[in-house]
C-alpha positions as CSV (number, residue, x, y, z in Angstrom):
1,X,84.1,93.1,126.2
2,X,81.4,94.9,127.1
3,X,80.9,98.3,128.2
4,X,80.3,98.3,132.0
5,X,76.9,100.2,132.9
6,X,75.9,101.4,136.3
7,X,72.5,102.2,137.9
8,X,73.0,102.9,141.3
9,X,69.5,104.9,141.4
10,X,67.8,101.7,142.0
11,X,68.8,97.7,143.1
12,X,68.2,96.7,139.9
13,X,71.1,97.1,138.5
14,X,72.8,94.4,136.3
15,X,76.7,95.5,136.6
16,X,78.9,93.4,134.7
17,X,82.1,94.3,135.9
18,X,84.7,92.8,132.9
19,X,87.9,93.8,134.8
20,X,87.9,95.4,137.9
21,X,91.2,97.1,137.3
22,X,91.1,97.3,133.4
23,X,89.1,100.8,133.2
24,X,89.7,102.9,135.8
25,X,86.9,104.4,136.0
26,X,84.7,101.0,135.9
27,X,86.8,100.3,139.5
28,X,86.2,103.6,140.5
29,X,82.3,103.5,140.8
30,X,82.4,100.1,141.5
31,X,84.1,100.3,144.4
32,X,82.5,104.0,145.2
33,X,79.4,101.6,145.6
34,X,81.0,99.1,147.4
35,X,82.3,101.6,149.8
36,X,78.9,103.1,150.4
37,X,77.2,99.7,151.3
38,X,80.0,98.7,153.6
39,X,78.9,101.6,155.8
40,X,75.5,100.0,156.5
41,X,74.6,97.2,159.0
42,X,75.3,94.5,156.7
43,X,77.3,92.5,155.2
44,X,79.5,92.8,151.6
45,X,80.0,89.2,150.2
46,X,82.1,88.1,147.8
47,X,82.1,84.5,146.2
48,X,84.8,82.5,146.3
49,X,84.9,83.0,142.5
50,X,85.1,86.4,142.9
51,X,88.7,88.1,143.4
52,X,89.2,88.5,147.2
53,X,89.7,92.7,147.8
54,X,93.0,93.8,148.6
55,X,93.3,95.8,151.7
56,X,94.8,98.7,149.8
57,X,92.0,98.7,147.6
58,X,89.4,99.0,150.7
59,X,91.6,101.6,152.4
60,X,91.5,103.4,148.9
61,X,88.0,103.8,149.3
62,X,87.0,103.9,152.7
63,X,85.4,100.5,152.3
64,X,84.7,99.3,155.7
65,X,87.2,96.2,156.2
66,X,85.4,94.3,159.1
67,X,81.8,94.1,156.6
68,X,83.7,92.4,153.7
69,X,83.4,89.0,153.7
70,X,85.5,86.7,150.9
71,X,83.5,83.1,151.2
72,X,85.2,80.0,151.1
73,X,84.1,77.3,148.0
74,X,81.7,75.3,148.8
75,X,81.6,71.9,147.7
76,X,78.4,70.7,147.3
77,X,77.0,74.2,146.8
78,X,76.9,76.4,143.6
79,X,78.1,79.8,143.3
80,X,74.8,80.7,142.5
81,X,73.0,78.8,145.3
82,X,75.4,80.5,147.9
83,X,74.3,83.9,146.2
84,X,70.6,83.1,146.8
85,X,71.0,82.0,150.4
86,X,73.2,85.4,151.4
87,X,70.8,87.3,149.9
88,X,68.0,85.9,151.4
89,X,69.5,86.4,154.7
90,X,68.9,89.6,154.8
91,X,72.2,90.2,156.2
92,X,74.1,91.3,153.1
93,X,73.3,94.8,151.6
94,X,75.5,93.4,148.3
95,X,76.6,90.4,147.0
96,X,79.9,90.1,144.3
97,X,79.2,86.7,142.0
98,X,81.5,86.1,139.4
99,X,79.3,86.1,135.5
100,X,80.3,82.2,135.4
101,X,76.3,82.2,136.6
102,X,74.2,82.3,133.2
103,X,71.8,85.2,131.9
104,X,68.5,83.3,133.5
105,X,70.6,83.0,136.8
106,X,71.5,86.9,137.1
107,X,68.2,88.0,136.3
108,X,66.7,85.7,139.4
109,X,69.4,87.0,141.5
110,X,68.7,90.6,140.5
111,X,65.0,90.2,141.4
112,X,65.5,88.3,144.4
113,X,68.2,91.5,145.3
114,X,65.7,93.6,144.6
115,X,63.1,92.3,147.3
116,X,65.4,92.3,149.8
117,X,67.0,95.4,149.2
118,X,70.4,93.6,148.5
119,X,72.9,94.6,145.4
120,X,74.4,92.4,143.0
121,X,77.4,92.8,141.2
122,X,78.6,90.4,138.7
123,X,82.8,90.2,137.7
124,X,84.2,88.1,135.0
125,X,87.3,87.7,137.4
126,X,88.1,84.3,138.5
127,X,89.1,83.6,142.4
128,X,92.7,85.7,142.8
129,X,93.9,88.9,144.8
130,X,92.7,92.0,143.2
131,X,95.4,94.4,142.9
């Protein structure tokens, strides 16, 4: 796996997170970020191929409950078309996509992020509870 590296300094950041839970101090900053973005007047979105966020875990971290959103599949949608449209929204100030979308992909989300001043966080985790 690789080593999970975070930039918080700007919205560029390409965060791969490989296990949410696995290093503690890989969930730690992660969901530090999270937290701080859930505190705006947007949204946090997860994909549906994301893990959905435990409520202990957002308690843990003063995450803002009502601003997390956990999407539902969509089937005639990709993960990474869903991504693109909540960013361009403007209503999201992060979006969670799971690192099923290739390198080309991430880097077009990243960008896009950037010029809406959105986050994006990618997680190797496939859809289940986070503990």
């Amino acid at each position: 796996m690789t080593p999970l590296t975070f930039n918080f300094d700007t919205f560029d950041h390409h965060a791969h997170i490989t296990s949410i839970n696995s290093v503690p101090t890989q969930a730690t900053q992660f969901w530090k970020r999270i937290s701080e973005l859930s505190h705006q007047n947007q949204w946090i979105l997860f994909t549906a191929q994301c893990p959905r966020p435990s409520m202990k875990q957002l308690t843990r971290f003063n995450t803002c409950s009502s601003k997390v959103i956990h999407m539902k599949a969509s089937s005639y949608q990709s993960e990474f078309e869903i991504a693109i449209k909540a960013i361009q929204s403007g209503n999201a100030s992060a979006v969670v996509v799971s690192s099923n979308i290739d390198e080309f992909g991430q880097r077009q989300l990243n960008i896009l992020a950037k010029k809406h001043q959105c986050e994006v966080f990618f997680t190797e985790h496939s859809s289940q509870v986070l503990h």
